[in-house]
N, C-alpha and C positions, 0 to 999 in steps of 0.2 A: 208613674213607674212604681211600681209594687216590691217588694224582695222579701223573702221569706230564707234567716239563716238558724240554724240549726248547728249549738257548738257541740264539736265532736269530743267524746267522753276519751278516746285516745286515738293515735294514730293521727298526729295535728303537727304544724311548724307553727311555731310564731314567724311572721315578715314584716316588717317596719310596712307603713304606706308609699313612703318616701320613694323602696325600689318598685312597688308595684303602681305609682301613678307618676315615675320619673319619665320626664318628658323626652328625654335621649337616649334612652335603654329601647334598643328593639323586641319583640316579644322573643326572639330568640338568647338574646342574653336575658331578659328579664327569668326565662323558663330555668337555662342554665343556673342561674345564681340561685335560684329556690331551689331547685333539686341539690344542689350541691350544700346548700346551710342545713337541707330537711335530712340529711346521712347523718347515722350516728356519732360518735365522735372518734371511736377507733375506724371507723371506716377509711381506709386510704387510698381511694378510687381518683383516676384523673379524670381530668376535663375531657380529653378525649374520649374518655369511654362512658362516661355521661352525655356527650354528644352523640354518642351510638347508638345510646339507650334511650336519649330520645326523641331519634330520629333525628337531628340536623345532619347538615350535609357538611363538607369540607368548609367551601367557598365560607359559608354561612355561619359556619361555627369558628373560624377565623373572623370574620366580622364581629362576631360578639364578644370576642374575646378583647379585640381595640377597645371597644367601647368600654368594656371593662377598666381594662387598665385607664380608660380616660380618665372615668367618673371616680379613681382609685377605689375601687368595690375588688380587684383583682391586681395582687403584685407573684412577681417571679423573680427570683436568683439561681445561679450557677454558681455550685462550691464545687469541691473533692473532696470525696472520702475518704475515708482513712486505705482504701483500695490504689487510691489513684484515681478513679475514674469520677468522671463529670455526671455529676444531677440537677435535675432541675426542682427548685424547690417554690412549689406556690403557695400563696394563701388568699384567702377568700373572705369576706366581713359583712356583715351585713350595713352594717355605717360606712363610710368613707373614711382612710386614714391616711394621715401626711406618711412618705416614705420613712420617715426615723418610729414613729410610732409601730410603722407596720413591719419593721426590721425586730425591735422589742418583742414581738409578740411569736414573731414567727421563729428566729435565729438566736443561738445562742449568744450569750455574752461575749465571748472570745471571736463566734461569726460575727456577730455583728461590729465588734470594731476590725476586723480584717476586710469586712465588706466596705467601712466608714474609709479605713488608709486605702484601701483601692482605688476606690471611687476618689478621692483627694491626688491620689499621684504620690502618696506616700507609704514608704512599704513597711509595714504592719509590726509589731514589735511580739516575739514569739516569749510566749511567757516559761521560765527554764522548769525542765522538768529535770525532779530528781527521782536517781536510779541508786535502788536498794546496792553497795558495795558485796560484790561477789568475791569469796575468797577462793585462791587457786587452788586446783585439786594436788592430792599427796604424791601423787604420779608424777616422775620425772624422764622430762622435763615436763614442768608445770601445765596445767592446759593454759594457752595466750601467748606463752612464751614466742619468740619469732625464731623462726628457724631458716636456715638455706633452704635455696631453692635445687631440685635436681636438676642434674645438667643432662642433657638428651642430648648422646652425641649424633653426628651426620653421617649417615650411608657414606661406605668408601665410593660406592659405585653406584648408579644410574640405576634403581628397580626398573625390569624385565617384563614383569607381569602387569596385570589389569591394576590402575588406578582409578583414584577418583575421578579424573578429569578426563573425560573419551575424548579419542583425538576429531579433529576438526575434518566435516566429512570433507573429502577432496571435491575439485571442479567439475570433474566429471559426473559426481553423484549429484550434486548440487543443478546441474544442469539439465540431468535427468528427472529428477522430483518437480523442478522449475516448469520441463517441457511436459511431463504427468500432470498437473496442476493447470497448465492451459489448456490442454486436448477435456479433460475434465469438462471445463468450465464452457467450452465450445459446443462438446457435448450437451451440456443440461441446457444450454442458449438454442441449440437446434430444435430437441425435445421438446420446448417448450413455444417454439415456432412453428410447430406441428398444428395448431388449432388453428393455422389460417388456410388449411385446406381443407378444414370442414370442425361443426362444434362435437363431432365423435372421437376427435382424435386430440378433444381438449384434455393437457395431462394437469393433475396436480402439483405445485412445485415439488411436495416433497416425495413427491413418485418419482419427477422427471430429475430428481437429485441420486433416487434410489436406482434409476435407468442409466444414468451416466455412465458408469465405467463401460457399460456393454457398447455404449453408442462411440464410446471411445475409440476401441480398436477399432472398428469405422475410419476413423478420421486417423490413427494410427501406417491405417494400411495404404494411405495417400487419396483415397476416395472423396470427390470434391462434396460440399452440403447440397447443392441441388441436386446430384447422383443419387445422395444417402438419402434424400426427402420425397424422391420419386420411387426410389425400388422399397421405400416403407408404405409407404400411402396409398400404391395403385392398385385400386379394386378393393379397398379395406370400404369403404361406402356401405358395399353389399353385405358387410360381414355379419354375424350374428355378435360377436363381441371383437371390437373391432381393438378394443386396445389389449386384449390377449394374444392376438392377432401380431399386433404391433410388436408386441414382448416375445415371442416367438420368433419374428423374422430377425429381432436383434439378435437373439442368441444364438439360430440356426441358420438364416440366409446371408451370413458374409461372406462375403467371394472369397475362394482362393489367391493369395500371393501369387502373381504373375513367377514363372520361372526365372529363377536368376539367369544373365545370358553373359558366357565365358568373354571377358575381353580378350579380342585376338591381335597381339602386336604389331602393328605396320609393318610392310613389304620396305624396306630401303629404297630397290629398283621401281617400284611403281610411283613414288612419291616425286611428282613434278620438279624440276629444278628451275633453279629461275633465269629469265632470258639471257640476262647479264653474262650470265656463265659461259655460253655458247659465242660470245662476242669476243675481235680481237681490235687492238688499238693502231691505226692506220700508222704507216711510216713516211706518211706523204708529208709534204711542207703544208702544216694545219698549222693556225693562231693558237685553237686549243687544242687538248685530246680530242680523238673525232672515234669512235670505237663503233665498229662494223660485222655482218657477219658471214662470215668466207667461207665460200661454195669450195673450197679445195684449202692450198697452203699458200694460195695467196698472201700478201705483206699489207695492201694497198686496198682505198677502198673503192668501187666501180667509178666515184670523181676522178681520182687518179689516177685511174690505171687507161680511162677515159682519153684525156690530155696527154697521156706519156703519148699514147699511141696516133694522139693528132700532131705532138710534135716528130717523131720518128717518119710519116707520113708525108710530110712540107719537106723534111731534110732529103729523103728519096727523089722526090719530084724533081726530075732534067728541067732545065734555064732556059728560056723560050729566044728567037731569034730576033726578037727586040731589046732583049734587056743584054743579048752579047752585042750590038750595036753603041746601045749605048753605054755601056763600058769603055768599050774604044775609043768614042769620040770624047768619054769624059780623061781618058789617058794620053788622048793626043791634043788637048788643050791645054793640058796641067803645062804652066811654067815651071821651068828647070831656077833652082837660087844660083844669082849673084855670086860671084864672089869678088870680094874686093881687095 
């Protein structure tokens, strides 16, 4: 094997061998860690956009980043600034360094023992800052002095007009928006059910979002979905633009509202009465009520009136010349009583 190097008069990094023949550095981190020692020194470019620049991917330039911090060639902290907000603070080395070395180098003195109490579970001892004594100004009262607060009296009465707080819509409107919201929604579900009657009438969602309200009043006007999907569709095949077609019939072929039809009040006299009505309650010797319906002012119901007229019939009927025989003979046998 031959090599032929050539040292560059400028425009060069120094790199240890260490990171370029390190057995656990993938060449993505390996690239990473060069580009990043080979920047100037005011340069303050992150990892991320040296990953951009050269070329790695997400996945990949996360993987390199592990390894980094494995091998400590790469440490990160989270402070706040004097803002308030959170950063992230990395550094980079060409050596490896124990985390307290690589805290020295990157963080200040004061960071770095607030990072050391953190990390321990011990909260950080804040060193006192002194403030120049300001003397009060000649105006009275003094500026700092403390003063009352104004009192802000209460409305006698209830304000009339527009406040901050709009009143809460009613059930009725609420109901309304609710049932606008479903026909909506049925609507663009219809629309977009359109392409299985052929692929000309296949809509875009956000066409068939933009068709919606038209297809609404559709469903509005109580028109069932197979009604609405045959009187759109039929003979559109043939069409030269079938879904201008389609957009047309939405907005010009909805049928007229059936005419409203007056409700006309019920007749009293024609409205059936119930059988019960027309029945009267027998006055016969019944166990229970027996209740009948009398062809005149009869009392009685045809059982009864049946029987009176079989007993009235037997009472009528003359005594045959056997039964007056024997009457007599049972009269002229009867013994007379004793007396004693």
């Amino acid at each position: 094997m031959h090599r032929h190097v050539s040292a560059p008069a400028r425009f060069f990094s120094q790199l240890p061998n260490a990171i370029i023949r390190h057995p656990r550095l993938s060449a993505n981190a390996v690239r990473l860690l060069a580009w990043q020692l080979s920047l100037p020194e005011d340069a303050d470019e992150p990892l991320w956009r040296t990953a951009e620049r050269a070329g790695i991917g997400k996945v990949a330039f996360q993987h390199a980043k592990r390894q980094l911090r494995a091998e400590r060639y790469l440490f990160e902290w989270r402070r706040q600034n004097a803002d308030g907000r959170w950063q992230t603070v990395q550094l980079l080395t060409n050596v490896p360094l124990s985390p307290d070395e690589a805290r020295e180098h990157a963080l200040s003195p004061d960071e770095a023992r607030e990072h050391a109490a953190s990390a321990r579970g011990v909260p950080a001892v804040a060193r006192p800052v002194s403030r120049p004594a300001v003397r009060p100004a000649a105006t009275a009262p003094a500026a700092g002095a403390p003063t009352r607060r104004s009192a802000v009296p209460q409305p006698l009465e209830t304000p009339v007009g527009n406040t901050s707080h709009p009143p809460a819509p009613t059930s009725s409107h609420a109901e309304h928006q609710l049932g606008a919201a479903s026909y909506h929604h049925a609507a663009e579900a219809l629309l977009l059910s359109l392409a299985r009657s052929g692929p000309h009438l296949a809509l875009p969602p956000r066409k068939a979002r933009h068709w919606a309200p038209l297809a609404a009043r559709w469903l509005e006007r109580g028109i069932g979905a197979d009604d609405i999907r045959t009187a759109l569709t039929a003979g559109l095949e043939r069409a030269r633009s079938p879904l201008g077609a389609l957009r047309w019939r939405l907005e010009h072929a909805l049928p007229e509202p059936a005419p409203a039809v007056a409700a006309v009040p019920p007749d009293p006299s024609s409205t059936p009465l119930p059988r019960v009505s027309g029945m009267r309650e027998c006055a016969g010797p019944h166990t229970q009520p027996l209740l009948f319906v009398p062809v005149g002012d009869e009392e009685r119901c045809p059982a009864c009136r049946t029987d009176a007229a079989a007993e009235a019939a037997a009472a009528a009927a003359p005594s045959g010349p056997g039964l007056t025989a024997f009457r007599a003979a049972r009269r002229a046998l009867a013994v007379p009583p004793t007396s004693t």
